[in-house]
C-alpha positions as CSV (number, residue, x, y, z in Angstrom):
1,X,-28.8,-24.2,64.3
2,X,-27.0,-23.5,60.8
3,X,-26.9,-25.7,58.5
4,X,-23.0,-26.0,57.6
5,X,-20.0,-25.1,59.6
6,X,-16.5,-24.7,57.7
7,X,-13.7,-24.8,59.8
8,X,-10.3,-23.6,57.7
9,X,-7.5,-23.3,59.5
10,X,-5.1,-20.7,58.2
11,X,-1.4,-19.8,59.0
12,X,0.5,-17.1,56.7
13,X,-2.2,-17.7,53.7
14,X,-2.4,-14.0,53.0
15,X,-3.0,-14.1,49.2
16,X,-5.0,-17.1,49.5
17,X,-8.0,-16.1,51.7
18,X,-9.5,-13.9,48.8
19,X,-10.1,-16.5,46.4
20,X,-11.1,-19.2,48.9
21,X,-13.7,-17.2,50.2
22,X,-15.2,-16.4,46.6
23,X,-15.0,-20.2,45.7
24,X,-16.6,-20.7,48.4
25,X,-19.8,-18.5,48.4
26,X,-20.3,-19.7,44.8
27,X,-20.1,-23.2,46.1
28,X,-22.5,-23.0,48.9
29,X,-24.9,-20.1,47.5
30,X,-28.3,-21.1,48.7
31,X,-27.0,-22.9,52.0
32,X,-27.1,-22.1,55.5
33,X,-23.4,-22.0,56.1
34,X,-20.8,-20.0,58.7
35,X,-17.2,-19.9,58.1
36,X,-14.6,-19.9,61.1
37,X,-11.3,-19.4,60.5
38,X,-8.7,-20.7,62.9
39,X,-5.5,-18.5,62.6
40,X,-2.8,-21.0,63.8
41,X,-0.1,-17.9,64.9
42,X,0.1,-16.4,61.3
43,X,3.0,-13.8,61.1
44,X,1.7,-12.1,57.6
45,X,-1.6,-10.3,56.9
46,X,-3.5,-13.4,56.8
47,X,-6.4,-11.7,59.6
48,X,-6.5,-8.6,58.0
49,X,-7.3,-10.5,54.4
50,X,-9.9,-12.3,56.5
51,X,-11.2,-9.2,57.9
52,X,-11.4,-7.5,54.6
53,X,-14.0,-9.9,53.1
54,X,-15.5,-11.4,56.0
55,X,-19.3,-11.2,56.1
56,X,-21.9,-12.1,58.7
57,X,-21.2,-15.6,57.9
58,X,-17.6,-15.5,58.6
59,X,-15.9,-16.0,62.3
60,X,-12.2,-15.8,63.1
61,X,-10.4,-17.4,66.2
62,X,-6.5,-15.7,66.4
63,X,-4.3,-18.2,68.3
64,X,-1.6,-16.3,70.7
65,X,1.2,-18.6,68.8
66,X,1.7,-21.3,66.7
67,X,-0.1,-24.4,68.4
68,X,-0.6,-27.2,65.4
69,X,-3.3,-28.0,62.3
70,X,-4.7,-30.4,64.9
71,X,-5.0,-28.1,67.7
72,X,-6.5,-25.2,64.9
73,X,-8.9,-27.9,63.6
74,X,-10.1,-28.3,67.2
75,X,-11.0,-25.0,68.2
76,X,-13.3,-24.5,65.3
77,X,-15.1,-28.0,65.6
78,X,-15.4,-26.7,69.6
79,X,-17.1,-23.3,67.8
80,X,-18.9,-24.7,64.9
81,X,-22.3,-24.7,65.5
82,X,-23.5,-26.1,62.3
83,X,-25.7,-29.5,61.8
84,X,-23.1,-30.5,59.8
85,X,-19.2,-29.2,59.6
86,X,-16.3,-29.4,57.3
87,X,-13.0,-29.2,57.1
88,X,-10.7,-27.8,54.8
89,X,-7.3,-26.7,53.9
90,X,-6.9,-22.9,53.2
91,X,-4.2,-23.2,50.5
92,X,-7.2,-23.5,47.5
93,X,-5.5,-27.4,46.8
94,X,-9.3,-28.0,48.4
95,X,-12.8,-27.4,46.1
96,X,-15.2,-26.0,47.9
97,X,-17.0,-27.4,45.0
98,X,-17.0,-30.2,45.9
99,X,-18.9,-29.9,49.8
100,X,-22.1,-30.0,48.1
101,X,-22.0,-33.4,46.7
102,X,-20.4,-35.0,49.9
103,X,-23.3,-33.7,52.1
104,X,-25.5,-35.4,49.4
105,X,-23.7,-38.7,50.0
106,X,-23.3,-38.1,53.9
107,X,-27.0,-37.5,54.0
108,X,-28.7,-40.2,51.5
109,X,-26.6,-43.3,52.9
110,X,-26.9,-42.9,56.7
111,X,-23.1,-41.6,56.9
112,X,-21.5,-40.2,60.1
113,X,-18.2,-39.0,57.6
114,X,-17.1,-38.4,54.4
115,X,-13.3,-38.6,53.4
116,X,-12.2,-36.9,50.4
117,X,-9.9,-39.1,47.8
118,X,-7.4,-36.4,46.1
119,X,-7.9,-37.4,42.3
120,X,-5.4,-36.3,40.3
121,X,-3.1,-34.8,43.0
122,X,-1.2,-31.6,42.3
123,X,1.6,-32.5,44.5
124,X,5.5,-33.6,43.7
125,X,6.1,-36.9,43.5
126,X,9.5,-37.8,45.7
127,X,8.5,-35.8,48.7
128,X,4.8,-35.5,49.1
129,X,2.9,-38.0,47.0
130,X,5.1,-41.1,47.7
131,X,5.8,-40.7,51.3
132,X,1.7,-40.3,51.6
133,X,1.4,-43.6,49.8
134,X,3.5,-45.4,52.4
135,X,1.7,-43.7,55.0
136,X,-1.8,-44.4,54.1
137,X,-0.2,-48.4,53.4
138,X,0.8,-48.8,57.2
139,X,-2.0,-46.8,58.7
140,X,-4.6,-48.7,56.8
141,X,-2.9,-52.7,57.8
142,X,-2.7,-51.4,61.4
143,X,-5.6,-49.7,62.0
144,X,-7.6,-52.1,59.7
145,X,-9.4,-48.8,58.6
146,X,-9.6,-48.6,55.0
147,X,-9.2,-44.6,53.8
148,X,-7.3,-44.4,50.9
149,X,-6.1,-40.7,51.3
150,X,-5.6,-39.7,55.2
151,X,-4.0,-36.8,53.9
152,X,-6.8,-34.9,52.2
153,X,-8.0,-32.0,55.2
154,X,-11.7,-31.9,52.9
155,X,-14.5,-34.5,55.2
156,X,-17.8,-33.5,55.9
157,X,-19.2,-35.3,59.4
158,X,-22.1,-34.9,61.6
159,X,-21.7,-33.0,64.5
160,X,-21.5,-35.4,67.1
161,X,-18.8,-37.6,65.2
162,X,-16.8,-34.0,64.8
163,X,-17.6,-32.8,68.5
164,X,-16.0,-35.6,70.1
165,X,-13.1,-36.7,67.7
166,X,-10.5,-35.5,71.1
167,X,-8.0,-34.1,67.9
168,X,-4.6,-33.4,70.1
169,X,-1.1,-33.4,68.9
170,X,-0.6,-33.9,65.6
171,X,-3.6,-36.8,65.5
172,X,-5.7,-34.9,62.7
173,X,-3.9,-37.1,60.4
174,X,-5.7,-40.2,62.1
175,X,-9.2,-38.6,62.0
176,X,-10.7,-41.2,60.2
177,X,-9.6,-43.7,63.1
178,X,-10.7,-41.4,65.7
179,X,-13.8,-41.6,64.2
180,X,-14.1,-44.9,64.0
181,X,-13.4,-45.8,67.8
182,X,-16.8,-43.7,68.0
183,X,-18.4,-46.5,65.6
184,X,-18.8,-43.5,62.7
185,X,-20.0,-45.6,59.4
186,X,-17.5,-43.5,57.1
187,X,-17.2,-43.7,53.3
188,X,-14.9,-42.0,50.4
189,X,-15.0,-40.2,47.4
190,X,-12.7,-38.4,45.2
191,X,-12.5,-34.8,44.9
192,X,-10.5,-32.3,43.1
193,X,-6.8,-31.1,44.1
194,X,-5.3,-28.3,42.5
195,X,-1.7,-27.1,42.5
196,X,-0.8,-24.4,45.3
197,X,-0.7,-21.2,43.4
198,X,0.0,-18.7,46.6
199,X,2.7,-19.4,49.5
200,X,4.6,-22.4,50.6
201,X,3.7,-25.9,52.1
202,X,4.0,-26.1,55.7
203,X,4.4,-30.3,55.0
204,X,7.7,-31.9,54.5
205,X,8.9,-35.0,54.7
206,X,10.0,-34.7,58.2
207,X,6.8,-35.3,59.3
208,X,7.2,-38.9,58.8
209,X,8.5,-39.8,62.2
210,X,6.1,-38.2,63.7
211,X,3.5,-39.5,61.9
212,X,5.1,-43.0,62.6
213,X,5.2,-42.5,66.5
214,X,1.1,-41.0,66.5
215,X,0.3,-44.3,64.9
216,X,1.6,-46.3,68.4
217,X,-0.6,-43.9,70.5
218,X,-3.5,-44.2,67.9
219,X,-2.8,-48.4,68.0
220,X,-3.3,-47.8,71.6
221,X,-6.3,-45.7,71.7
222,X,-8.1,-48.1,69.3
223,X,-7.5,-51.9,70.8
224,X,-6.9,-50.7,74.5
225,X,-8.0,-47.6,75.6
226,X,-11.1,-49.1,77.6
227,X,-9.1,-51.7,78.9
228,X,-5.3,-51.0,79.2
229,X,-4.5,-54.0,81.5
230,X,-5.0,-55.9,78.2
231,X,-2.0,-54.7,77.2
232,X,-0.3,-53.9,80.7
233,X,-1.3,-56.9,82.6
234,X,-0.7,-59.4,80.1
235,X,2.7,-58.3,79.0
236,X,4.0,-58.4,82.5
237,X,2.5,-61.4,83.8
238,X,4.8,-63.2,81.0
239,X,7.7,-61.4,81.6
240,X,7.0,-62.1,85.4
241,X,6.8,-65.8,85.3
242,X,9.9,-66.2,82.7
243,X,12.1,-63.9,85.4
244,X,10.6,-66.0,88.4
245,X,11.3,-69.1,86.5
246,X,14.7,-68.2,85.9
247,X,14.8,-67.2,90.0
248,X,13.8,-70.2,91.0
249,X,16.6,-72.5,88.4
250,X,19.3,-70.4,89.9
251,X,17.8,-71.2,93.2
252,X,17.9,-74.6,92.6
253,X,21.3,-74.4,91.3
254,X,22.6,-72.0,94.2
255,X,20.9,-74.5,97.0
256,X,23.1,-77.3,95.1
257,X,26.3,-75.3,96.2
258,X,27.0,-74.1,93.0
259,X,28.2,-70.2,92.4
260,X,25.5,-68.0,90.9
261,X,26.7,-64.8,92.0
262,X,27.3,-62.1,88.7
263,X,25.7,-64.2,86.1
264,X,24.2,-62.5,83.4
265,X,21.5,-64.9,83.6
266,X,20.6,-64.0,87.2
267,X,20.5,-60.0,86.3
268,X,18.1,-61.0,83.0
269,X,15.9,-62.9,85.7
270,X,16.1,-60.1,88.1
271,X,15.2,-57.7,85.4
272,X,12.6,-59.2,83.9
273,X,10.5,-60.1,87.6
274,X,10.9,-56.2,88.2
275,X,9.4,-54.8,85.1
276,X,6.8,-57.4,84.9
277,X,5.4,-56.2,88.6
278,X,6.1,-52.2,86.9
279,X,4.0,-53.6,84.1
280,X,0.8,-54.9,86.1
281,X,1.5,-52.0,88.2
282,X,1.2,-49.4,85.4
283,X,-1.9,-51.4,84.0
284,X,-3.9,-51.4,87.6
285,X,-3.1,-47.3,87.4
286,X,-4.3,-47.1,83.9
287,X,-7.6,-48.6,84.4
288,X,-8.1,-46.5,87.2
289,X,-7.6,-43.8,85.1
290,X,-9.8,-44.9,82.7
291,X,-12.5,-45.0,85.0
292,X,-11.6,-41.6,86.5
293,X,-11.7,-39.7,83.1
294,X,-15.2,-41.3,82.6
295,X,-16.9,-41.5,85.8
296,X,-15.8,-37.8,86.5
297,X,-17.0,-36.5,83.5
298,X,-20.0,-38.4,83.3
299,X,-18.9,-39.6,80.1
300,X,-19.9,-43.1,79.1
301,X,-17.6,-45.8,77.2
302,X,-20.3,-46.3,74.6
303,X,-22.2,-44.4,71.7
304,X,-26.2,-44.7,70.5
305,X,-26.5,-44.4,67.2
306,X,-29.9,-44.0,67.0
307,X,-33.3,-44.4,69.5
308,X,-36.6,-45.9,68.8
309,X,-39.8,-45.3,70.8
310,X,-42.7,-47.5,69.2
311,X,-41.1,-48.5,66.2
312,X,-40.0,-44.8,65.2
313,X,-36.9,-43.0,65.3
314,X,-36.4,-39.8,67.2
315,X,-34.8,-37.2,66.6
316,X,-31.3,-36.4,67.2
């Protein structure tokens, strides 16, 4: 087993890959590293500039189209076969320089991650390094996970933590959460960002809807995956008993002679018993889901962080 695994995933970063790939043998000379490159439906030369300095090292997955950073970021942790694996952007705003120092600090405190703060970051103000501020504000009250840059691509995780982070959609913005819902001990530390010197952004600022709408499903994931009827259940036992409480009044009222019939009060009631039986409904098929997706798998709704026989630890 290597070492390192790099995962980079690349789309139309033609002039970049050259002086990525330099910085990065001079940052990892001496290590036990492989490279995969994920190209995410690249419509420039971007796999021939690959090709051109690749070495033994170096491994390239060519996606049929454009699927997604998340979905790119996936195949290569699904390929890595490192002890340990990276990620990183392939625009050269990431230091390679900087991996060796975050292994140091993944390895000497016990981490499962390490997230990369961008000091000093080489990005405009109005429509990248604001909007980011914001974003990393509402992700850290509601997930109660306490990154202060979700946006920087440069971590370094054990393998385990990375194999099983389930990245889909656009979620690799949340990796830090996904990790956590695994019980990863994660810390931070800044690392350098430089300008983008080749190519154009592939980040805007209409990204922030859809980074507003992954936070609901990553809210979900993290207080009720394991037990959706929480959520389900509870919600439409309330609405339930209000709309069968309001039934019953205009019962009462109707068996007193008076005329119920078109009152907006008796739709509301109506209403409100239906979706609360949808509700409990949808939360009885969720948790048999749940147990489906584990049970059929063999997967199981816990993680061991470590095992001791004896009074010593064995290894992983």
């Amino acid at each position: 087993m290597k070492e390192l695994s790099l995962v980079i995933a690349v789309m139309n970063e033609e002039q970049n890959i050259r002086p990525l790939m330099e910085s990065i043998r001079n940052a990892l000379n001496g290590v036990d590293y492989e490279i995969i490159f994920v190209d995410d439906g690249s419509t420039d030369g971007t796999i021939d500039a690959i090709n051109e300095v690749a070495d033994d090292r170096t491994f390239v997955l060519e996606f049929m189209r454009n699927y997604g950073q998340s979905t790119a970021m996936a195949a290569g942790i699904d390929a890595a076969e490192g002890k340990y694996i990276v990620t990183l952007d392939g625009d050269l705003q990431n230091d390679p320089a900087d991996i060796p120092m975050m292994m140091e600090e993944l390895k000497k405190g016990d981490w499962d991650m390490v997230a990369g703060i961008r000091a000093n970051r080489q990005d405009g103000v109005f429509l990248r390094k604001i909007p980011s501020k914001i974003a990393n504000f509402i992700i850290q009250r509601s997930t109660d996970v306490r990154i202060k840059d979700y946006g920087c691509t440069l971590k370094v995780f054990k393998r385990r933590i990375a194999k099983n982070l389930g990245l889909y959609g656009d979620l690799h913005r949340f990796i830090p959460v996904l990790a956590s819902l695994q019980g990863a001990r994660i810390t931070q530390m800044d690392v350098r960002h430089h300008a983008r010197q080749f190519g154009h952004s592939k980040y805007g600022i209409n990204r922030t809807a859809k980074v507003l709408s992954d936070l609901f499903l990553i809210l979900f994931f993290q207080r009720y995956l394991l037990k959706p009827m929480h959520l389900f259940g509870i919600v439409g036992v309330v609405l339930f008993f209000i709309g069968a409480a309001i039934d019953i009044y205009l019962l009462i009222l109707k068996l007193g002679g008076a005329d119920i019939w078109g009152k907006p009060l008796l739709i509301l009631g109506a209403m409100l018993t239906l979706g609360g039986i949808q509700l409990i409904t949808t939360g009885i098929l969720a948790e048999i889901l749940i147990r489906t997706y584990y049970e059929a798998q063999n997967k199981t709704t816990y993680q061991i962080r470590h095992r001791f026989t004896g009074g010593r630890k064995e290894e992983e």
